[in-house]
N, C-alpha and C positions, 0 to 999 in steps of 0.2 A: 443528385448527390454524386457528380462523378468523382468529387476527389475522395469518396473512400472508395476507394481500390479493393481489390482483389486480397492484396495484403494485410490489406484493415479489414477488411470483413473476416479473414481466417484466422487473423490473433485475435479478435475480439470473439470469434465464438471461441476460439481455444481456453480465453480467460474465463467467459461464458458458465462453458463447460465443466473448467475445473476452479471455480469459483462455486457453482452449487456443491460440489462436492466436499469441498474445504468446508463450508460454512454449514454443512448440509449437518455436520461435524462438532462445529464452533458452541452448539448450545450446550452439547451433553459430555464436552471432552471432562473439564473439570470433574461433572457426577464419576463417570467413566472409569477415570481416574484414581478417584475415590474408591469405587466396588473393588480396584486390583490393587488395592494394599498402598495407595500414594498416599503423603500426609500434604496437607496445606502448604508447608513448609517445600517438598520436596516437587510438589507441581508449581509453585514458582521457578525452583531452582531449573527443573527440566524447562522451563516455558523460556528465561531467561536464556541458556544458552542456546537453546535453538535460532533463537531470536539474533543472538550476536553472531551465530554462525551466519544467517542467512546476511548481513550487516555486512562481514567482514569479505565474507566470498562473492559478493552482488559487488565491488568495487574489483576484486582479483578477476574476475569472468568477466568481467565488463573492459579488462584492458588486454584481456586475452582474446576477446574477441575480434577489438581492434586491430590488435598485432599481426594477427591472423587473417584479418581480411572477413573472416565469416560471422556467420549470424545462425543461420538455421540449426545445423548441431547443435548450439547450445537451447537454443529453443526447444528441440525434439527432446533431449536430454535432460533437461530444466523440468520441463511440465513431465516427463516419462515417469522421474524419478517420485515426483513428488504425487504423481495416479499411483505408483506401485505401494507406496507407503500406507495407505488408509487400511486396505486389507492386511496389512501386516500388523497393525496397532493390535487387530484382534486377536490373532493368530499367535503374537509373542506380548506376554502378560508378564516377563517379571523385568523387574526394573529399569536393567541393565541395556536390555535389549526393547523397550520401551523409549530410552533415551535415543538410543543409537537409531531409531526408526523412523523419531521425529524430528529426529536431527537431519536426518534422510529426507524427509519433507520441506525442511527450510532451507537444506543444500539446494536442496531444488528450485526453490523460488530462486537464490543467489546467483547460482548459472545461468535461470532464462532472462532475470530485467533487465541488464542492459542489453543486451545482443536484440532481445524483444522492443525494447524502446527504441534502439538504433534501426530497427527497420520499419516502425510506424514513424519513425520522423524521415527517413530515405522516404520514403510512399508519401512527404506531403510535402509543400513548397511552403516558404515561411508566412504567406500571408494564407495557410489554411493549417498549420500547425496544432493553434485551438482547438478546432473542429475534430481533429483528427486523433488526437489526446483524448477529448470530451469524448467521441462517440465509444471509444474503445473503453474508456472509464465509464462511460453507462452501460455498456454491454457484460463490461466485468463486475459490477456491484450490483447488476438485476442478479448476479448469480447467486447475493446475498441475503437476496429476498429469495429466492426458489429453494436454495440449501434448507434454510431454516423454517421455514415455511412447510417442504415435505416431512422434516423432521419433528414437527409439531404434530402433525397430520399422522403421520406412523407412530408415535408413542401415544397417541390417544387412543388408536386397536390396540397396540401392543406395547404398554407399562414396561418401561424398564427393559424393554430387549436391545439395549446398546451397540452389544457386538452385530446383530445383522445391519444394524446402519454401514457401520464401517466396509462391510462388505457390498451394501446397494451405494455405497459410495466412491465405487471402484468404476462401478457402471461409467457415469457422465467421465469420471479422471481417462476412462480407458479410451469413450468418444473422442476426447480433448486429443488423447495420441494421434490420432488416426486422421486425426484434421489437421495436424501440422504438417501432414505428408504432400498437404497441397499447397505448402510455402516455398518458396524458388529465392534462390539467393540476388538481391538486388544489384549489386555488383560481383564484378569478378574476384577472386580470392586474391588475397595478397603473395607475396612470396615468402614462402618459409623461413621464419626469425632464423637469422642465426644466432642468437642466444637466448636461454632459457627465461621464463619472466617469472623472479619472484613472486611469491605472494602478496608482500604488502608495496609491489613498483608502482599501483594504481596511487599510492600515496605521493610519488611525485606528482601528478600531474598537478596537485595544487598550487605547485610553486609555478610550474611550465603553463598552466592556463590561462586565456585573457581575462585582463584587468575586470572587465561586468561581471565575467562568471562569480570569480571569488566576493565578489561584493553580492553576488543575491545568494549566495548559497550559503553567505556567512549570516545575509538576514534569515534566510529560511531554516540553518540551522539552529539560532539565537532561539525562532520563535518554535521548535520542535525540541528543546529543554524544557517547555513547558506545558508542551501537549502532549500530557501525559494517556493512558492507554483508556477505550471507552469503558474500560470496566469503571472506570469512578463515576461517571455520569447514570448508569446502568446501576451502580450500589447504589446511588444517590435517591435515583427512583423507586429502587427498593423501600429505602429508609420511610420514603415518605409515603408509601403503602401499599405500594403497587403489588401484585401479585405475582408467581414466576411466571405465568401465562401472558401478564401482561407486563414486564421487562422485556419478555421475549418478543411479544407485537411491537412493544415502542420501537422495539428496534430493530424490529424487518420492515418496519414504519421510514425511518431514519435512510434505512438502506435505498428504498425504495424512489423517497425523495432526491437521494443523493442519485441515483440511474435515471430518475427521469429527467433533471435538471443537470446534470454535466455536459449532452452534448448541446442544446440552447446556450448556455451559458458559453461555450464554447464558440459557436457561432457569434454570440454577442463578443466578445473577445475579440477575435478577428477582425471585426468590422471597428469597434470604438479602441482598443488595444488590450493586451495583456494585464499592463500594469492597473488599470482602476479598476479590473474585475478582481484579480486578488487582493487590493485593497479591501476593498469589499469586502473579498471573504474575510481577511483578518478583522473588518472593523463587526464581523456580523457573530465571528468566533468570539470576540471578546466581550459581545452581547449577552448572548448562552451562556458564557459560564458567570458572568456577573447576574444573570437571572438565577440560574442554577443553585448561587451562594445566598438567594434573597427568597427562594420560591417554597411553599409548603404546599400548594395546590394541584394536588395529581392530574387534575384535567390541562394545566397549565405546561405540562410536563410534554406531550403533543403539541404542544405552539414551539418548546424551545426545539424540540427533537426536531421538529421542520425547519428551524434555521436553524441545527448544524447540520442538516442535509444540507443544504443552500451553502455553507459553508464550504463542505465536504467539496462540492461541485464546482466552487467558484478557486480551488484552490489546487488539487493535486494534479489537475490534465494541466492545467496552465502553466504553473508550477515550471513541466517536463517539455513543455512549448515552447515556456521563456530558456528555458539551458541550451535545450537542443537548438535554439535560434542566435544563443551569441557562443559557439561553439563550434570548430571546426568537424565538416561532413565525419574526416576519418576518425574523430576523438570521440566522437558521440559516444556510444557503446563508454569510454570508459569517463566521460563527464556524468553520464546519469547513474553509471554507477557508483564511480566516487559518491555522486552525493545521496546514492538513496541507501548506500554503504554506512558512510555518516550519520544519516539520518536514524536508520534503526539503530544505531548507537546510543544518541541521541534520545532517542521513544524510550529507551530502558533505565537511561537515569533520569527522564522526566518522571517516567510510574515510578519511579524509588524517595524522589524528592517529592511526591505529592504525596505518598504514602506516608512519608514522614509529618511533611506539616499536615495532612489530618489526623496523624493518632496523635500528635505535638499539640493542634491548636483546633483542631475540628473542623469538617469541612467546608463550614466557611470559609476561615482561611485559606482555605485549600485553593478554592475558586476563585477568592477573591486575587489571589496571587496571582495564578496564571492569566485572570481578566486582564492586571494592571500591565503585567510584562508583555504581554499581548500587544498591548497601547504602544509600548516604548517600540518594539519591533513596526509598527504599524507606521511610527512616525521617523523610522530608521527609513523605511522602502520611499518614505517622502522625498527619501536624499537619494535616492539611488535612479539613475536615465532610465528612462522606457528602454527596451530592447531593442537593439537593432543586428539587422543580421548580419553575421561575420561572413568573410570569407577566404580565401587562400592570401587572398595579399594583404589582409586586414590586419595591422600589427597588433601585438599581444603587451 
């Protein structure tokens, strides 16, 4: 495997690292939550803005990094902030400073994806992109099975002890630091903008991008209005009887499928192309939840959660394979953030509009909705070229 690199091996234990941490997290936040005075109402509202901070600052870092020339600060900085945050959840209990913490945490995701994505696509050459995407997205979603998995494991000794999670979750965030120290910047730094860069300048790049970008990102954003958040798949299996014990397996189940299958699929990719692997994923996504809207069978509920692992896998490394591939070297950083910018936008009105048509019409409809739109995106990317790789002289 010589093309993952030195570089791919150090952001992928980074993400690794502070991927179990995060998710280590992700079962008990809600409870958590709850114990410190939240209402239902106001942990959406907090969950919500975090969400669009991290949204809006993942496209502004992403074109600051370019401008700049660099990568690594913001990586150190990105994952720093977002280790320092867990121990602090525990430590400040009322509100105010509740919001401000994990808002802290999704700052932090915002600053490190592009700069972080621009130097695992520097570290690969376009006909090992895939691989290089996959491996680091399987390396970052085992952290979704280890997070939740230890956190299952420690509240069966000890019921309800939340806050030391938080603090054993400082642990892996604090390794994740200390492994970015062996990232070396890919190229030489640029020269010093001479003018300041807005916050929302990553918004031109829309207009200034080549013509393929905006045509898959405008598919990819169409089909992420309606892939809404996994909590509906997770309530869903609730409904139909699952237990908490077992929401919480199905879905270190899910994670689990999606880590071992993203960098194969990746591979596969490379070799047959981009475009029919995420076809795939979308025609595999629109499976799931058209099961999902028809299904009453708890055991059946593990067949779909393994295709949207397969999904999952067949979709987001590639996804950042195909950008970063009809994308000029120096725009990277703010192409993938643009669009993973968008995207989280994007995820918060899909959970709003599902939320809606199930309390409206039940979740069937719910499912059945996003299956159908699903289809329509699916037969959208029908029209859109395979990717080919750009370059300096390649007109826009």
């Amino acid at each position: 495997m010589k093309y993952i690199t030195k570089t791919v091996w150090v952001l992928s234990i980074v993400s690794l690292l502070t991927d179990t941490a995060s998710e280590m997290l992700y079962p008990i936040m809600p409870i958590y939550l709850k114990t410190i005075g939240f209402s239902v109402v106001l942990i959406g509202v907090l969950e919500g803005f975090a969400e669009a901070t991290a949204g809006l600052s993942k496209g502004y870092f992403g074109k600051l990094s370019d401008t700049m020339g660099r990568r690594v600060p913001f990586v150190q900085l990105g994952y720093g902030l977002s280790a320092l945050s867990k121990p602090m959840m525990a430590l400040f209990v009322f509100p105010f400073w509740v919001f401000l913490v994990r808002t802290l945490d999704r700052f932090g995701k915002g600053i490190r994806t592009g700069a972080r994505d621009a130097l695992l696509s520097d570290a690969a050459t376009p006909s090992t992109k895939a691989k290089v995407f996959g491996f680091h997205r399987s390396m970052d979603t085992l952290g979704a099975v280890l997070g939740p998995s230890f956190a299952l494991l420690y509240l069966y000794y000890y019921p309800e002890d939340y806050k030391t999670l938080f603090y054993i979750a400082f642990i892996p965030g604090l390794l994740a630091i200390l492994a970015t120290f062996y990232l070396k910047e890919s190229t030489a730094p640029a020269a010093k903008p001479k003018a300041s860069t807005p916050f929302f300048s990553f918004l031109h790049y829309w207009k200034d991008s080549p013509a393929p970008y905006r045509k898959v990102v405008a598919g990819l954003l169409a089909f992420t209005l309606f892939n809404s958040s996994d909590v509906f798949l997770l309530l869903k299996a609730k409904q139909a009887g699952l237990d908490d014990t077992m929401v919480i397996a199905i879905y270190i189940f899910y994670n689990l499928v999606y880590a071992l299958l993203s960098f194969p699929l990746g591979i596969l990719a490379d070799k047959i192309g981009l475009k029919p692997i995420l076809l795939l994923g979308f025609a595999t996504f629109a499976a799931v939840y058209a099961g999902m809207a028809m299904n009453a069978n708890v055991y059946l509920f593990f067949g779909l959660f393994f295709l949207y692992g397969f999904y999952a896998a067949a979709t987001e490394g590639i996804s950042k394979a195909w950008i970063s591939n009809i994308t000029l070297k120096k725009d990277t950083a703010t192409a993938i953030g643009t669009y993973t910018g968008l995207q989280s936008i994007c995820t918060m009105l899909a959970s709003s509009l599902t939320g809606f048509v199930w309390f409206q019409f039940g979740a069937t409809a719910a499912f059945i909705t996003t299956a159908v739109a699903t289809l329509v995106v699916l037969f959208y990317f029908f029209t859109v070229p395979a990717p080919q790789p750009i370059t300096e002289e390649t007109p826009t």
